[in-house]
C-alpha positions as CSV (number, residue, x, y, z in Angstrom):
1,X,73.4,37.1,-22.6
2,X,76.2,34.8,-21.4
3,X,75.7,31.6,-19.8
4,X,77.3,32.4,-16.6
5,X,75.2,35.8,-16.3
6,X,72.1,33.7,-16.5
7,X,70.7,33.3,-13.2
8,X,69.1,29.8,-15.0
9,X,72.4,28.2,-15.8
10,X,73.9,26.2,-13.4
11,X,77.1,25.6,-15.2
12,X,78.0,24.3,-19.0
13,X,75.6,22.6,-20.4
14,X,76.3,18.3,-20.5
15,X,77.3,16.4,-23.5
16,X,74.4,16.1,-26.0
17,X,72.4,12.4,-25.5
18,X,73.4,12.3,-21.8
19,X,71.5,14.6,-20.1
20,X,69.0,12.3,-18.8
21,X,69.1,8.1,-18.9
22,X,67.5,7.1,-22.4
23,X,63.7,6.9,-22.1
24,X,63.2,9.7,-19.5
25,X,63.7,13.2,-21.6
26,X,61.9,15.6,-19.0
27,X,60.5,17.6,-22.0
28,X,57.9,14.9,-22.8
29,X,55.0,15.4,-21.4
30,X,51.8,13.5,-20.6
31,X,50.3,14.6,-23.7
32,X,53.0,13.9,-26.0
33,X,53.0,10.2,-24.8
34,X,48.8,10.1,-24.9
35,X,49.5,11.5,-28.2
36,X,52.5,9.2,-29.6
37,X,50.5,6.2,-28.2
38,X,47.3,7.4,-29.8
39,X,48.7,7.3,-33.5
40,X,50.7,3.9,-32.8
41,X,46.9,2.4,-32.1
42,X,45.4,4.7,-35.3
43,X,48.4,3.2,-37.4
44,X,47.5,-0.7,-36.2
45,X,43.8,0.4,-37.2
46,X,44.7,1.5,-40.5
47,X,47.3,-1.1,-41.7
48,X,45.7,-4.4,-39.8
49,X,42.0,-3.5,-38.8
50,X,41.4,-1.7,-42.3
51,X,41.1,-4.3,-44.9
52,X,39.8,-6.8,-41.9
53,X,37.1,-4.8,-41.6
54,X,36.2,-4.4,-45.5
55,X,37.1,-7.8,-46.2
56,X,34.6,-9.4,-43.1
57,X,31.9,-6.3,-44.1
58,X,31.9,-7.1,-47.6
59,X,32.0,-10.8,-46.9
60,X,29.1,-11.1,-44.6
61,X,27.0,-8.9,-47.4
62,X,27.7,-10.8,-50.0
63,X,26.5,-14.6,-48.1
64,X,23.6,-12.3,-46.9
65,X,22.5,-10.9,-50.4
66,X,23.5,-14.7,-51.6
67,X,20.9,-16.2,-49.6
68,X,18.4,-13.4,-50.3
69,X,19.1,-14.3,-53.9
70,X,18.5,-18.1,-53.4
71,X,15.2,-17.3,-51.5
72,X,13.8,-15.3,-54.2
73,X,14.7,-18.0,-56.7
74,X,12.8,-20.2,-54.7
75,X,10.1,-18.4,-53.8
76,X,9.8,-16.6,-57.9
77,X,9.3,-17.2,-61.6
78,X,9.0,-16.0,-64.8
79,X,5.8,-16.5,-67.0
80,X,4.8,-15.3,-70.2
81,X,1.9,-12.9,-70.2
82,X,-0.1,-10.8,-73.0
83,X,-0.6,-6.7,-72.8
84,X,-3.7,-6.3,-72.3
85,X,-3.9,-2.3,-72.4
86,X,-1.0,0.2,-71.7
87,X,-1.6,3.0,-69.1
88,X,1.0,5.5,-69.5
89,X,4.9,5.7,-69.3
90,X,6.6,6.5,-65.8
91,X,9.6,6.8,-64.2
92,X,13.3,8.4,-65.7
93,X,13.7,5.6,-67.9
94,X,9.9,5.8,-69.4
95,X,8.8,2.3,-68.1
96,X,5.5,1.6,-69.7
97,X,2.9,0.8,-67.0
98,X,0.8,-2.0,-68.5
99,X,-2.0,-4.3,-67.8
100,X,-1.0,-7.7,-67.9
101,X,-2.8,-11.2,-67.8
102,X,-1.1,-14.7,-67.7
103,X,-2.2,-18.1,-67.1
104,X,-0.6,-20.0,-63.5
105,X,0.3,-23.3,-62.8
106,X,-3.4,-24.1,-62.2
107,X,-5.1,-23.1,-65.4
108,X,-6.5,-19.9,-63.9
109,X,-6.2,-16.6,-65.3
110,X,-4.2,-14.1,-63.7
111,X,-4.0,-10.3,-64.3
112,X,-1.4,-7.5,-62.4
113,X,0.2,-4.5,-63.5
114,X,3.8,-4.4,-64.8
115,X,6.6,-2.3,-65.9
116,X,7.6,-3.2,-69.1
117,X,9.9,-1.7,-71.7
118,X,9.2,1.2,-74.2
119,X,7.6,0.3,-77.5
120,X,5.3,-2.7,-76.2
121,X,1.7,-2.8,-78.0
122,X,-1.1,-4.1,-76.6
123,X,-1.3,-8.2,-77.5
124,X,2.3,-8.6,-77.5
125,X,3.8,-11.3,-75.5
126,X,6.2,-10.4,-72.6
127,X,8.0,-12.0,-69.8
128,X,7.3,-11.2,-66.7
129,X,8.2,-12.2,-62.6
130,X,5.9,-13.8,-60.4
131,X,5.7,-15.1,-56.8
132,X,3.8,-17.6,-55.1
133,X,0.6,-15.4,-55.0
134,X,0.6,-14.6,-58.4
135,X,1.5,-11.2,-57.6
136,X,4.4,-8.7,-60.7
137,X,7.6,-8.5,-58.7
138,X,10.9,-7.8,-59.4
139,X,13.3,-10.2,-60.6
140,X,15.3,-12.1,-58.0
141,X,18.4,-11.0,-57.4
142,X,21.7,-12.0,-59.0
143,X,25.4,-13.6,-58.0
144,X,26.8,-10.1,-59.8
145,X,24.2,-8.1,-57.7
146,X,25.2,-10.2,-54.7
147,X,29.1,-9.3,-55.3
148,X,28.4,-5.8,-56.0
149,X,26.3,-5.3,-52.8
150,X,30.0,-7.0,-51.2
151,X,31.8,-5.1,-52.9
152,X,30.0,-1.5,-52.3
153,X,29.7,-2.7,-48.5
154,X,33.0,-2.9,-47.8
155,X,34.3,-0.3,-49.6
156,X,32.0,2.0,-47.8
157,X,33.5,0.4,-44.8
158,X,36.7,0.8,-45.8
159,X,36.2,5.0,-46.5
160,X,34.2,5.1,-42.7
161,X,36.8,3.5,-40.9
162,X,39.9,5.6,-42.9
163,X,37.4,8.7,-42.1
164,X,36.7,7.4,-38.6
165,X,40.5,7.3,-38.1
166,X,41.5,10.6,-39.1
167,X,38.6,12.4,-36.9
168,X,40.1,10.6,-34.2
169,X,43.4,11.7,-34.9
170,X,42.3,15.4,-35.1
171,X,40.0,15.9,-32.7
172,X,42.3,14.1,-30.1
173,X,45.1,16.6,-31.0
174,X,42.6,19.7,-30.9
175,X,41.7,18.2,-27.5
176,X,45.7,17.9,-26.4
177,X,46.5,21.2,-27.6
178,X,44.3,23.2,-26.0
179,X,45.8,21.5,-22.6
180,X,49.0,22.3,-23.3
181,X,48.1,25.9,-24.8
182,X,46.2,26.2,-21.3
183,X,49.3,24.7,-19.2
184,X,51.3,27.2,-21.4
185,X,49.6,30.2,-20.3
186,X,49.4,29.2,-16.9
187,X,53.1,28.5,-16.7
188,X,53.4,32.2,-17.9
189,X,51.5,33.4,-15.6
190,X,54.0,32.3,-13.1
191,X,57.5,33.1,-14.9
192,X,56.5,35.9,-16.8
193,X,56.5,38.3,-13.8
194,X,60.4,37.2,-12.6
195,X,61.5,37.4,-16.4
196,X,60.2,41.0,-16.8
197,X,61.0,42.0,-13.0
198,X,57.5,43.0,-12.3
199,X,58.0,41.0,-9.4
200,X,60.7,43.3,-7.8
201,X,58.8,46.5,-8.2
């Protein structure tokens, strides 16, 4: 169909770039600009508020599982204590469960259970964590541990935020297009009777 036999075309179309004033293309709808703004913000997240947020994550962890580690320090220590009888062996790595008895800072006898390591005999000597109570615990924890809990932290920050980012992204676009599918079939609903001439019969 010819231009000038379309009933649309008001004459020959104007020079490319100047149908409307720069910044006002009529084809852009509401949408578009929700959706060009959206990913603008998305792409501030992901370049600036990223490694901010895995860098002051992992930071905070770290100071936190520092002083966690200078409190147990504190508040722990390590003794040297004779098997008194073995139990049985537990756990994937086979800890041996044992019976334990030390001496404290007092003189007085102490006895606990403990994990120890496979192949201990009864009578051996082993080294083991106490804390104020006289009471087997774990030892306390580490610098490395420390920088590993920062570490894991904010990496796991960093893959929730990325992940956080790009559900955003997609579920804002299913949300847009099914607006403008909507609008779409609406519009149709009005054109689609003059363009097939059902509205003449």
């Amino acid at each position: 169909m010819s231009t000038r036999s379309s009933p649309y075309a008001s004459g020959p179309l104007p020079p490319r770039g100047r149908e409307t004033p720069k910044g006002h293309n009529p084809l852009i709808r509401t949408s578009d600009r929700v959706e060009f703004w959206l990913r603008r913000v998305l792409m501030v997240v992901l370049v600036v508020g990223l490694p901010v947020a895995g860098l002051v994550v992992g930071r905070a962890t770290f100071e936190s599982s520092v002083r966690t580690a200078r409190t147990q320090s504190a508040e722990r220590q390590q003794v040297g204590a004779r098997v008194v009888s073995i139990s049985e062996n537990v756990g994937r790595a086979a800890k041996e469960q044992a019976k334990v008895r030390w001496t404290d800072d007092s003189g007085a006898a102490r006895m606990s259970t403990a994990l120890l390591e496979p192949g201990m005999t009864e009578g051996a000597t082993v080294r083991v964590w106490v804390d104020r109570d006289g009471t087997v615990t774990a030892p306390p924890l580490t610098r490395r541990q420390a920088l590993t809990n920062g570490w894991f932290t904010g990496g796991f920050t960093v893959v929730g935020v990325t992940a956080g980012v790009f559900l955003t992204r997609a579920g804002t676009r299913l949300v847009l297009d099914r607006r403008r599918y909507a609008r779409w079939d609406a519009e149709w609903d009005l054109v689609e009777p003059e363009w097939t001439g059902r509205s003449r019969r």
